[in-house]
N, CA, C and O atoms as a Maestro MAE file, in Angstrom:
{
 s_m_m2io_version
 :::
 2.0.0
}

f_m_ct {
 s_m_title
 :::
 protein
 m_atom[284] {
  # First column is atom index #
  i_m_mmod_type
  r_m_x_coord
  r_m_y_coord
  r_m_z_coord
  i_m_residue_number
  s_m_chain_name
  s_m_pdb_residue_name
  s_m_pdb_atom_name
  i_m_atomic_number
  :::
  1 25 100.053 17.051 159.049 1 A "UNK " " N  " 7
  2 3 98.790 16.918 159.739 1 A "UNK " " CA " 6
  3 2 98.165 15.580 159.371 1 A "UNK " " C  " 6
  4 15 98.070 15.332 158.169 1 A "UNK " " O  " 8
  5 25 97.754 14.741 160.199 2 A "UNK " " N  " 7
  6 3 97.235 13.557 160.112 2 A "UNK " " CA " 6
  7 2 95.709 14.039 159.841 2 A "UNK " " C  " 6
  8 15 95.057 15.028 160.174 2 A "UNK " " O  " 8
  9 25 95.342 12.396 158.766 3 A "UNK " " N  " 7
  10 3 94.053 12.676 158.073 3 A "UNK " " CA " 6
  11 2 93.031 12.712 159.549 3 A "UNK " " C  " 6
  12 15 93.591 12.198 160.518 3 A "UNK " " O  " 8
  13 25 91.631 13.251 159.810 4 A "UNK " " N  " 7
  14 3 91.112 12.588 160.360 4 A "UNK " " CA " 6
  15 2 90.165 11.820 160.688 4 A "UNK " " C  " 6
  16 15 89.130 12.449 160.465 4 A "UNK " " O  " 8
  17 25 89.891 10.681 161.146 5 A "UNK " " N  " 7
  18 3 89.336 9.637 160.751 5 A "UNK " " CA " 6
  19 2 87.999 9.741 160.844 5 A "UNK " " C  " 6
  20 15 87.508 8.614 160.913 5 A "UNK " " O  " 8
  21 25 86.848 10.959 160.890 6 A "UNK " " N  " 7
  22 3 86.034 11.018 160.576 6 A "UNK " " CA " 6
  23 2 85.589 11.699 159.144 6 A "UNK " " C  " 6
  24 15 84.523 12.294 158.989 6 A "UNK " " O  " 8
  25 25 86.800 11.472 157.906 7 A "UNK " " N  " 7
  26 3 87.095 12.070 157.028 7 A "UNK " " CA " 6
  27 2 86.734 11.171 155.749 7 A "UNK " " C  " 6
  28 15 86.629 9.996 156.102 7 A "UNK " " O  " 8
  29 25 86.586 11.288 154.833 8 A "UNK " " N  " 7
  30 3 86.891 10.314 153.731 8 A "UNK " " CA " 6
  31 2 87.678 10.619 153.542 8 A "UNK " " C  " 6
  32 15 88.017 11.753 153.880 8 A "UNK " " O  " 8
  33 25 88.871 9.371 152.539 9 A "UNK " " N  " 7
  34 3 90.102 9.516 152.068 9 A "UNK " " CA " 6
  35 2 90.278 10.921 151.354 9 A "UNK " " C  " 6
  36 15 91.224 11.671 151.594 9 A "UNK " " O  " 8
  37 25 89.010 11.262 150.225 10 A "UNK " " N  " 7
  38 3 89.317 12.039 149.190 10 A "UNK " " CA " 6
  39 2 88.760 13.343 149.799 10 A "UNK " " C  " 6
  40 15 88.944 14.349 149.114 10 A "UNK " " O  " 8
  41 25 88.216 13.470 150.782 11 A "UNK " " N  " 7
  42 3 87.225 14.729 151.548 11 A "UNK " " CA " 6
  43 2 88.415 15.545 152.040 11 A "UNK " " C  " 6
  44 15 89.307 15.008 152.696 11 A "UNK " " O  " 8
  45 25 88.436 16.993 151.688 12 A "UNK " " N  " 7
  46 3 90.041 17.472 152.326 12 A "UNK " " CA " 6
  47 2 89.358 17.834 153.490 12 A "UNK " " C  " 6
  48 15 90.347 18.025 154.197 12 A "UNK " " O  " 8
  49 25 88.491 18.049 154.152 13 A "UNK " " N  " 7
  50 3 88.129 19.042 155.175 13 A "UNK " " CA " 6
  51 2 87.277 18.492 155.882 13 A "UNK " " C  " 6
  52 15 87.057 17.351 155.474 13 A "UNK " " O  " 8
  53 25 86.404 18.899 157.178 14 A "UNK " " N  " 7
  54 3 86.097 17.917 158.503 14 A "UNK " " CA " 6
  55 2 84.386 18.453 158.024 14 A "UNK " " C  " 6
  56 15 84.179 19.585 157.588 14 A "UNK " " O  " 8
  57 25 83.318 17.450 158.201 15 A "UNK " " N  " 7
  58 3 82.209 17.360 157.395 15 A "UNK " " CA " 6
  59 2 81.199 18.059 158.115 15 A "UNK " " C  " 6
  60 15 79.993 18.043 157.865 15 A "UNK " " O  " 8
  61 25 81.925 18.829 159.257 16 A "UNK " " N  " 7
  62 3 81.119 20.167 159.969 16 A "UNK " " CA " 6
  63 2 81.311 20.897 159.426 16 A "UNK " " C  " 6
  64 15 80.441 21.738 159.657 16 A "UNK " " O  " 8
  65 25 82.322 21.428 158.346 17 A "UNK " " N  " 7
  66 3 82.284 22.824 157.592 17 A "UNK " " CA " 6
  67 2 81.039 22.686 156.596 17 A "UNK " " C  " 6
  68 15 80.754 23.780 156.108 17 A "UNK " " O  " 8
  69 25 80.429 21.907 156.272 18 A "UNK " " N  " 7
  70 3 79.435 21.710 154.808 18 A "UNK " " CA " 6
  71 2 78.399 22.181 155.878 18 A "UNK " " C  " 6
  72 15 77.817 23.198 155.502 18 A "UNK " " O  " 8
  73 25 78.028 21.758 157.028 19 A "UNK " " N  " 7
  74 3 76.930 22.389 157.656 19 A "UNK " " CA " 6
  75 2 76.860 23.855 157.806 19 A "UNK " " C  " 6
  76 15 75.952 24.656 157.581 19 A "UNK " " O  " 8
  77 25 78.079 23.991 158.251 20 A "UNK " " N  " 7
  78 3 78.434 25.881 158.162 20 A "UNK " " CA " 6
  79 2 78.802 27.193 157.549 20 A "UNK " " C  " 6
  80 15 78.943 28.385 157.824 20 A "UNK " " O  " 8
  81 25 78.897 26.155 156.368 21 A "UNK " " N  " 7
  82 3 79.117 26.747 154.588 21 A "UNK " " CA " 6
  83 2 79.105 26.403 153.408 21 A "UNK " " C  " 6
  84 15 79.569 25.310 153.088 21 A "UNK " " O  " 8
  85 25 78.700 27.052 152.715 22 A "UNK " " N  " 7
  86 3 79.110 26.564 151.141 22 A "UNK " " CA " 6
  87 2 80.929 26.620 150.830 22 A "UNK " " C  " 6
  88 15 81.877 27.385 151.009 22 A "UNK " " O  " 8
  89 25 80.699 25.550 150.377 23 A "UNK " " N  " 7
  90 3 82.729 25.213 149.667 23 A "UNK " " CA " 6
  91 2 82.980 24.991 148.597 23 A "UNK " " C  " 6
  92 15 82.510 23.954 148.129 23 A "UNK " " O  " 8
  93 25 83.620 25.645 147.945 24 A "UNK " " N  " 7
  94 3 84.245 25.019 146.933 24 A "UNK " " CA " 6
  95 2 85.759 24.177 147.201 24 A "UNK " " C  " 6
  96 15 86.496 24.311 148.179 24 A "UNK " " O  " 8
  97 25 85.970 23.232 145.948 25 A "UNK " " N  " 7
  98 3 87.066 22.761 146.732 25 A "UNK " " CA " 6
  99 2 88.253 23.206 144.716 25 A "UNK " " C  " 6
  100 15 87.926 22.673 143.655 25 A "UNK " " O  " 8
  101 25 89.230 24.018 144.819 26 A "UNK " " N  " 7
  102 3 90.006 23.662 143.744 26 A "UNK " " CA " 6
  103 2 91.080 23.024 143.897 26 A "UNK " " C  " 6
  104 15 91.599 23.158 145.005 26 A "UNK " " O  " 8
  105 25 91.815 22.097 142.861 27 A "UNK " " N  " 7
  106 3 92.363 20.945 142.852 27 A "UNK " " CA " 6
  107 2 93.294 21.602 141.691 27 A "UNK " " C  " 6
  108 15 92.684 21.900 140.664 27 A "UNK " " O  " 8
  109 25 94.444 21.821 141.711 28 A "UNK " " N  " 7
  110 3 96.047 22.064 140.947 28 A "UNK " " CA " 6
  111 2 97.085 22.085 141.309 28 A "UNK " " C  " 6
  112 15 97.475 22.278 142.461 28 A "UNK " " O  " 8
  113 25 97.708 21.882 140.339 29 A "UNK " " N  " 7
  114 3 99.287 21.429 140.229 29 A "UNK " " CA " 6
  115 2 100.064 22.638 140.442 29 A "UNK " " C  " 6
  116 15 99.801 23.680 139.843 29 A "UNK " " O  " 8
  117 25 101.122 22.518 141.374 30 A "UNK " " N  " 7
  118 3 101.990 23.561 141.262 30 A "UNK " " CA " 6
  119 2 102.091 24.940 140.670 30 A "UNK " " C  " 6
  120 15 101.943 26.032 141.218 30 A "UNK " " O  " 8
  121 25 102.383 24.630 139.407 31 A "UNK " " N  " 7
  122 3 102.332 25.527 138.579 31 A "UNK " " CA " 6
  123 2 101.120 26.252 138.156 31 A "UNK " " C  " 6
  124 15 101.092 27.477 138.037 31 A "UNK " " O  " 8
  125 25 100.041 25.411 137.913 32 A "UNK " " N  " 7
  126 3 98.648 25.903 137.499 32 A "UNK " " CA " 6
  127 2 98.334 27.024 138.267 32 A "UNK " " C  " 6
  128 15 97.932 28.098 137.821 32 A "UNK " " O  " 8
  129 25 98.630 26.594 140.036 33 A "UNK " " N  " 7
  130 3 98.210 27.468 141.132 33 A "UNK " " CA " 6
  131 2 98.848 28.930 140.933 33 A "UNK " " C  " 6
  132 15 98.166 29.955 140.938 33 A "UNK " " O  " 8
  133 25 99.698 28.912 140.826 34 A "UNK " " N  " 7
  134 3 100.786 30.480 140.599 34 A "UNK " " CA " 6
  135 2 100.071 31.086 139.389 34 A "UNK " " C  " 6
  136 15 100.339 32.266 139.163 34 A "UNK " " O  " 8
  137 25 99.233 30.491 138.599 35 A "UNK " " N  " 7
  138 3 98.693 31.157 137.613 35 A "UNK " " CA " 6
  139 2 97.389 31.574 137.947 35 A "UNK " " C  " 6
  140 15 96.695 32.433 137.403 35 A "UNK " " O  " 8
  141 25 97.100 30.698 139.119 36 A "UNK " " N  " 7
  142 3 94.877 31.430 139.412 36 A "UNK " " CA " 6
  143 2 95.348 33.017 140.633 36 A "UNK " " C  " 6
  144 15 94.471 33.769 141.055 36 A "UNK " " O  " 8
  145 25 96.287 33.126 140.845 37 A "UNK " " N  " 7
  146 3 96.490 34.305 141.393 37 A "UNK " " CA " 6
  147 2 94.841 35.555 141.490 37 A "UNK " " C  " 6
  148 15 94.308 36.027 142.495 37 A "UNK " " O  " 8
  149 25 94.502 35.716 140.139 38 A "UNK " " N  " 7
  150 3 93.641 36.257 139.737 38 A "UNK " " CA " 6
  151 2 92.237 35.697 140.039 38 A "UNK " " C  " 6
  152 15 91.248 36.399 140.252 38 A "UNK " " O  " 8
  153 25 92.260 34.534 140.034 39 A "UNK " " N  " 7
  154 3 90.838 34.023 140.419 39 A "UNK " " CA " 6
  155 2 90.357 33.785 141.823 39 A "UNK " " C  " 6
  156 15 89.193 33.781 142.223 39 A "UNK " " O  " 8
  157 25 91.956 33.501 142.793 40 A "UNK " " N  " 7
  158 3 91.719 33.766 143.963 40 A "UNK " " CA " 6
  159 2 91.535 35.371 144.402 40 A "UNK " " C  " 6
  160 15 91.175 36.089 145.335 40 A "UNK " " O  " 8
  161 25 91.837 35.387 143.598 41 A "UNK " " N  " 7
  162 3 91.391 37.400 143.925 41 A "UNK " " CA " 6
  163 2 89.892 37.575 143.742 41 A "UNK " " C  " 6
  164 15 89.195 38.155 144.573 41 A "UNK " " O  " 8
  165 25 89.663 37.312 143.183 42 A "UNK " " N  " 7
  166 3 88.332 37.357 142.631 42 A "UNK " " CA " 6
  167 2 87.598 36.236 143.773 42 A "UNK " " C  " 6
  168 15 86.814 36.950 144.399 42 A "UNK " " O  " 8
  169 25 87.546 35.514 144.053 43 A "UNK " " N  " 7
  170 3 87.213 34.825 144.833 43 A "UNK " " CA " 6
  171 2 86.601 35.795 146.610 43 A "UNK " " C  " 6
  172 15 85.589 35.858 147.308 43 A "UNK " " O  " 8
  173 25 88.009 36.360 146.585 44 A "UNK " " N  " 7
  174 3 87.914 36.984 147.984 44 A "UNK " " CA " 6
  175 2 87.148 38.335 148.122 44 A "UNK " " C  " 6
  176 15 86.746 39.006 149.072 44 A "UNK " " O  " 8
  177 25 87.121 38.438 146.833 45 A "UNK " " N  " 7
  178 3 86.659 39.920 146.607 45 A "UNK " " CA " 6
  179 2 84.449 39.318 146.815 45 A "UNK " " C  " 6
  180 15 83.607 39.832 147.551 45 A "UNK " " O  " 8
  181 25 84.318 38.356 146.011 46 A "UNK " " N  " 7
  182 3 83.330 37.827 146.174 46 A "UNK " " CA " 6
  183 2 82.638 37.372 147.317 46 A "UNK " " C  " 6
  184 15 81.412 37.378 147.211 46 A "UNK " " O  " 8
  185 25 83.303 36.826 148.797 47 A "UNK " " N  " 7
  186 3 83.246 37.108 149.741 47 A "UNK " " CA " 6
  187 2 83.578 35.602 150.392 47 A "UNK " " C  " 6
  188 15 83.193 35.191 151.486 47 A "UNK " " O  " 8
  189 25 84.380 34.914 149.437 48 A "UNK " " N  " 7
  190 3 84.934 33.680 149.851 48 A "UNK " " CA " 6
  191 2 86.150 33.926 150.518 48 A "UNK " " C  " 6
  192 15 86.834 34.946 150.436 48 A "UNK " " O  " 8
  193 25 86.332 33.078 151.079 49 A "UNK " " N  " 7
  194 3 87.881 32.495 152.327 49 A "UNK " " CA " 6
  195 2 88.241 31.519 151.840 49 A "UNK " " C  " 6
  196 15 87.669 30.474 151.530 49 A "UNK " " O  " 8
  197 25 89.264 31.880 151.764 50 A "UNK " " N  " 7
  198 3 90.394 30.547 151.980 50 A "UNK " " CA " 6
  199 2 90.636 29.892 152.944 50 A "UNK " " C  " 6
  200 15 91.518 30.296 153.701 50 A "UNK " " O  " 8
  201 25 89.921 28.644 153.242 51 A "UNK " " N  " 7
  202 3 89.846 27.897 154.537 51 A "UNK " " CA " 6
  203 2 91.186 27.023 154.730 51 A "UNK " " C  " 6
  204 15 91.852 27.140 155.759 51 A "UNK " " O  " 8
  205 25 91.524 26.201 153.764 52 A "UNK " " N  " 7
  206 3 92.634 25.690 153.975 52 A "UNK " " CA " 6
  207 2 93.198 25.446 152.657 52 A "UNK " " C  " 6
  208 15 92.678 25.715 151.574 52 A "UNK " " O  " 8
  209 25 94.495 24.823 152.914 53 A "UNK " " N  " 7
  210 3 95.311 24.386 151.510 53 A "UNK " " CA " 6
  211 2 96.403 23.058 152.153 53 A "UNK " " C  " 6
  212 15 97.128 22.888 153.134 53 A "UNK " " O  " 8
  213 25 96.041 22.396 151.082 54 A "UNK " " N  " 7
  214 3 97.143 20.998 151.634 54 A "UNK " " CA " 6
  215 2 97.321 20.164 150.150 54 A "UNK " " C  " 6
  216 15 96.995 20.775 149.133 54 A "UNK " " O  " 8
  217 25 97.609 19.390 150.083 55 A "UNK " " N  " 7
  218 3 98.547 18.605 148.784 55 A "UNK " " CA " 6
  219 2 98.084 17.271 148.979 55 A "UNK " " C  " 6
  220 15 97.731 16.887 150.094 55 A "UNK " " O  " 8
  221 25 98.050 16.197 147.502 56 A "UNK " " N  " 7
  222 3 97.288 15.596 147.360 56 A "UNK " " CA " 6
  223 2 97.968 14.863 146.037 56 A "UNK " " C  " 6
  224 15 97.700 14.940 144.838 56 A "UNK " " O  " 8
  225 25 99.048 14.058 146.841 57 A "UNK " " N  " 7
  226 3 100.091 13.757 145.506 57 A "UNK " " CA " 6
  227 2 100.919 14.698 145.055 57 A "UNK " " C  " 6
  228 15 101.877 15.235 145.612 57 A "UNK " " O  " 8
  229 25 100.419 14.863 143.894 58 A "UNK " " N  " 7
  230 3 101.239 16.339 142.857 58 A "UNK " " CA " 6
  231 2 101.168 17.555 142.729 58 A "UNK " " C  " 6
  232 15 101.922 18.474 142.408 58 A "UNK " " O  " 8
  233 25 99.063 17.282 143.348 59 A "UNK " " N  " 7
  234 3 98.405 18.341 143.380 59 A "UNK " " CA " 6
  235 2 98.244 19.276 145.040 59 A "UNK " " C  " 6
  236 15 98.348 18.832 146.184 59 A "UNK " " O  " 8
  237 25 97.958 20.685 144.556 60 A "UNK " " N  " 7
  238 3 97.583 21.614 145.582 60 A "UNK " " CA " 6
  239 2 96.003 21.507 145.602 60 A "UNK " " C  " 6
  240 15 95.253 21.579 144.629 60 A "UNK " " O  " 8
  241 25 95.688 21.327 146.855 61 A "UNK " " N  " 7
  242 3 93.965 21.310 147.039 61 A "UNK " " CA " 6
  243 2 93.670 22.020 148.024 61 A "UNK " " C  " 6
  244 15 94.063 21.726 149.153 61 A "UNK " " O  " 8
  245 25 92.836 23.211 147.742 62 A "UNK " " N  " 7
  246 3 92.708 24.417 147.906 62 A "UNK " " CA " 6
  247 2 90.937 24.949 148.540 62 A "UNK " " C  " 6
  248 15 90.054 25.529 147.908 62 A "UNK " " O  " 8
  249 25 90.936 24.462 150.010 63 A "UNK " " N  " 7
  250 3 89.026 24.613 149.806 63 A "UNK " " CA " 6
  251 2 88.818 26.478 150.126 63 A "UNK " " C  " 6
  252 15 89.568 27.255 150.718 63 A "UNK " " O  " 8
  253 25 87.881 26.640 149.651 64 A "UNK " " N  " 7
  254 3 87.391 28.304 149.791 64 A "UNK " " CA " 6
  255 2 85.653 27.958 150.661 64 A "UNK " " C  " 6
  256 15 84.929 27.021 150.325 64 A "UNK " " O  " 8
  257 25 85.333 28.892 151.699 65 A "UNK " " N  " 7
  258 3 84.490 28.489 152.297 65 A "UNK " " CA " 6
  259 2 83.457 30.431 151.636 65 A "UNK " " C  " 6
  260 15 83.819 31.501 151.148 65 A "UNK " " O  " 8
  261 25 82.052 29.743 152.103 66 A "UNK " " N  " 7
  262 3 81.017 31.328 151.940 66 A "UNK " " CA " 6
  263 2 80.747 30.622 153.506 66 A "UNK " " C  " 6
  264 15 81.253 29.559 153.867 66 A "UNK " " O  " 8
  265 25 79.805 31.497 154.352 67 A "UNK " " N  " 7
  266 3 79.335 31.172 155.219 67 A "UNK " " CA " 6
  267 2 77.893 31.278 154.946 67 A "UNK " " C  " 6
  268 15 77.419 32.281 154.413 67 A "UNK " " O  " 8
  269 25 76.897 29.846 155.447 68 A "UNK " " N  " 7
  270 3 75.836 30.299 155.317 68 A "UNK " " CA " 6
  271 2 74.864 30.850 155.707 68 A "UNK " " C  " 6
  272 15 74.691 30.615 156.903 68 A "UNK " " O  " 8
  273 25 73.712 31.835 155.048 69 A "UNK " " N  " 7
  274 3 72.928 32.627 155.384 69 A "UNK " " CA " 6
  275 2 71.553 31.189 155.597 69 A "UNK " " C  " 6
  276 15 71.255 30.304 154.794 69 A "UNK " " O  " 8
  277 25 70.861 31.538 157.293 70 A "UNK " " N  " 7
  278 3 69.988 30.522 157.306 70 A "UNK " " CA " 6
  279 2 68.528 31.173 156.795 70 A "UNK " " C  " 6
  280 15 68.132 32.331 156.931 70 A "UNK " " O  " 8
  281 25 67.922 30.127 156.213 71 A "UNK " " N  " 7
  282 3 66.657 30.191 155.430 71 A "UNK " " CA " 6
  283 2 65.473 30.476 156.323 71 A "UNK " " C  " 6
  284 15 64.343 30.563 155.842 71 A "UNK " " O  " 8
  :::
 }
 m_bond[283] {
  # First column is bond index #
  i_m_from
  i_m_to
  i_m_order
  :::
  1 1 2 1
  2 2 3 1
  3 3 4 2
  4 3 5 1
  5 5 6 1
  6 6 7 1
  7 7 8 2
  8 7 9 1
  9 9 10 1
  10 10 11 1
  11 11 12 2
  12 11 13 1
  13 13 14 1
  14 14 15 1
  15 15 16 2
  16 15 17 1
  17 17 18 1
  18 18 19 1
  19 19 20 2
  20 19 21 1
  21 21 22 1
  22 22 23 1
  23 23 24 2
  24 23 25 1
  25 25 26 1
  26 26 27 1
  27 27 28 2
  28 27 29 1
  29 29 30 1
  30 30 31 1
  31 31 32 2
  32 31 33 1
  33 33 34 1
  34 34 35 1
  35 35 36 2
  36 35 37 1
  37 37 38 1
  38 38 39 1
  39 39 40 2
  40 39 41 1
  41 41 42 1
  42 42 43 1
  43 43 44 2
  44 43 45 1
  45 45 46 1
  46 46 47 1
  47 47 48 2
  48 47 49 1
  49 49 50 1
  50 50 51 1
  51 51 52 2
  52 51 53 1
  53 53 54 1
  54 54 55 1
  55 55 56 2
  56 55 57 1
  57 57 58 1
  58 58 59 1
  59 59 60 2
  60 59 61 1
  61 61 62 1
  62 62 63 1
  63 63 64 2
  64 63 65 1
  65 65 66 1
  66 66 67 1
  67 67 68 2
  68 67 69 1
  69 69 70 1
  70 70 71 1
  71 71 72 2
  72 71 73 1
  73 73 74 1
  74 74 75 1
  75 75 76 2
  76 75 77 1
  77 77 78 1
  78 78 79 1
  79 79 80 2
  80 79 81 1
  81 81 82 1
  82 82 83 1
  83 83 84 2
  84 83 85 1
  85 85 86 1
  86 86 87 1
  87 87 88 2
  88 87 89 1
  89 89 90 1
  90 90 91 1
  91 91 92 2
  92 91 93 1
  93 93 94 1
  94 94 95 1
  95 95 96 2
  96 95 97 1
  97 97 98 1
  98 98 99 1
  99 99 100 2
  100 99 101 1
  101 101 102 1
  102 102 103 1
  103 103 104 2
  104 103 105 1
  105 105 106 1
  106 106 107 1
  107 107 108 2
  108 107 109 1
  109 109 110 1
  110 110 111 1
  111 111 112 2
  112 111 113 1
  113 113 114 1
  114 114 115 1
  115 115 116 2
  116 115 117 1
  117 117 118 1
  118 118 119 1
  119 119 120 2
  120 119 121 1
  121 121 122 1
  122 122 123 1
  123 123 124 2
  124 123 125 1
  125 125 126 1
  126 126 127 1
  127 127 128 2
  128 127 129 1
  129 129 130 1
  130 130 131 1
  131 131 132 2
  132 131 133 1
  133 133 134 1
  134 134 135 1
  135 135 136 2
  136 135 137 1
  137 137 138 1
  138 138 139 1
  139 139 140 2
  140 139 141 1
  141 141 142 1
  142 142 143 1
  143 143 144 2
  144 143 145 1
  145 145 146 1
  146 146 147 1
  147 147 148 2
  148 147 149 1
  149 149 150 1
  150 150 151 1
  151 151 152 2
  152 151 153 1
  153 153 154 1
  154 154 155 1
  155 155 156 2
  156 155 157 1
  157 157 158 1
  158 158 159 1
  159 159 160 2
  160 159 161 1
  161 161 162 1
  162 162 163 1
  163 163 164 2
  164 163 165 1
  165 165 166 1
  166 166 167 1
  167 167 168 2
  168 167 169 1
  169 169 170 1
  170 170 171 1
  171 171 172 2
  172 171 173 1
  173 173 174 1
  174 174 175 1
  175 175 176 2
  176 175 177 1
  177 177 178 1
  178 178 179 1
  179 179 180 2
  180 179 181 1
  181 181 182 1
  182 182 183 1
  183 183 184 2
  184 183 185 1
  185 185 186 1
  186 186 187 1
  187 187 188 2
  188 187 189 1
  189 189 190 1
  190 190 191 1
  191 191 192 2
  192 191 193 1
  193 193 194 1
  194 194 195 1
  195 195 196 2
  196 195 197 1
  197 197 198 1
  198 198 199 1
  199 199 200 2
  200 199 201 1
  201 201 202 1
  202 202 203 1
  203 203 204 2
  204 203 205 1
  205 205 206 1
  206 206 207 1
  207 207 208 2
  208 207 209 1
  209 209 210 1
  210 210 211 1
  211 211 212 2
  212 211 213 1
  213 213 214 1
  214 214 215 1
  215 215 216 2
  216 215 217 1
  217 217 218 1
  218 218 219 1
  219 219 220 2
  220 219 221 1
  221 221 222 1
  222 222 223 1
  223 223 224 2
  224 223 225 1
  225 225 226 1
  226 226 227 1
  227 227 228 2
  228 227 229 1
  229 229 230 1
  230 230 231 1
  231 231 232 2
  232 231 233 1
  233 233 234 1
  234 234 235 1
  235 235 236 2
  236 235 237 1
  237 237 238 1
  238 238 239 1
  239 239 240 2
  240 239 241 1
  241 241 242 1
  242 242 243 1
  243 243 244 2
  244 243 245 1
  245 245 246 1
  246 246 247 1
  247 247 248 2
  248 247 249 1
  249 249 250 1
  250 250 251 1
  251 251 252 2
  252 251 253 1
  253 253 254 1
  254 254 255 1
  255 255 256 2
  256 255 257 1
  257 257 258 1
  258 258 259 1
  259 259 260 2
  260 259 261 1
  261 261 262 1
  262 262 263 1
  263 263 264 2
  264 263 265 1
  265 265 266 1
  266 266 267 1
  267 267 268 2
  268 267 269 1
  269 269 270 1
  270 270 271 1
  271 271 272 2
  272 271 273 1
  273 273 274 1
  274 274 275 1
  275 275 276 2
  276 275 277 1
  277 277 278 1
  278 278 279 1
  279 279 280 2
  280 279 281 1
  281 281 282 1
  282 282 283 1
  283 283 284 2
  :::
 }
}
């Protein structure tokens, strides 16, 4: 998938999701990832999504979206 160019280099995701949610973004290596098994559990259980996942060199970069509640 090509970056896209309304993106920053280091931004994994398109800068309409920040308007439409809170994100976290986690950032690991291969191996590390096979070990948060548990925290992505926990994550989903909390009421986060897994919006996307893509790679970043060595690393797996991993954004989780909430959707937001308006004020």
């Amino acid at each position: 998938m090509a970056p896209s160019r309304s993106r920053a280099p280091d931004q994994h995701f398109p800068p309409q999701w920040g308007q439409m949610a809170d994100l976290r973004v986690l950032r690991a290596g291969v191996e590390e990832w096979d070990k948060l098994s548990t925290w992505r559990k926990d994550m989903s259980r909390l009421g986060w999504r897994l919006l996307q996942v893509s790679t970043s060199g060595d690393e797996l970069v991993a954004v989780f979206g909430k959707t937001k509640h308006p004020v």
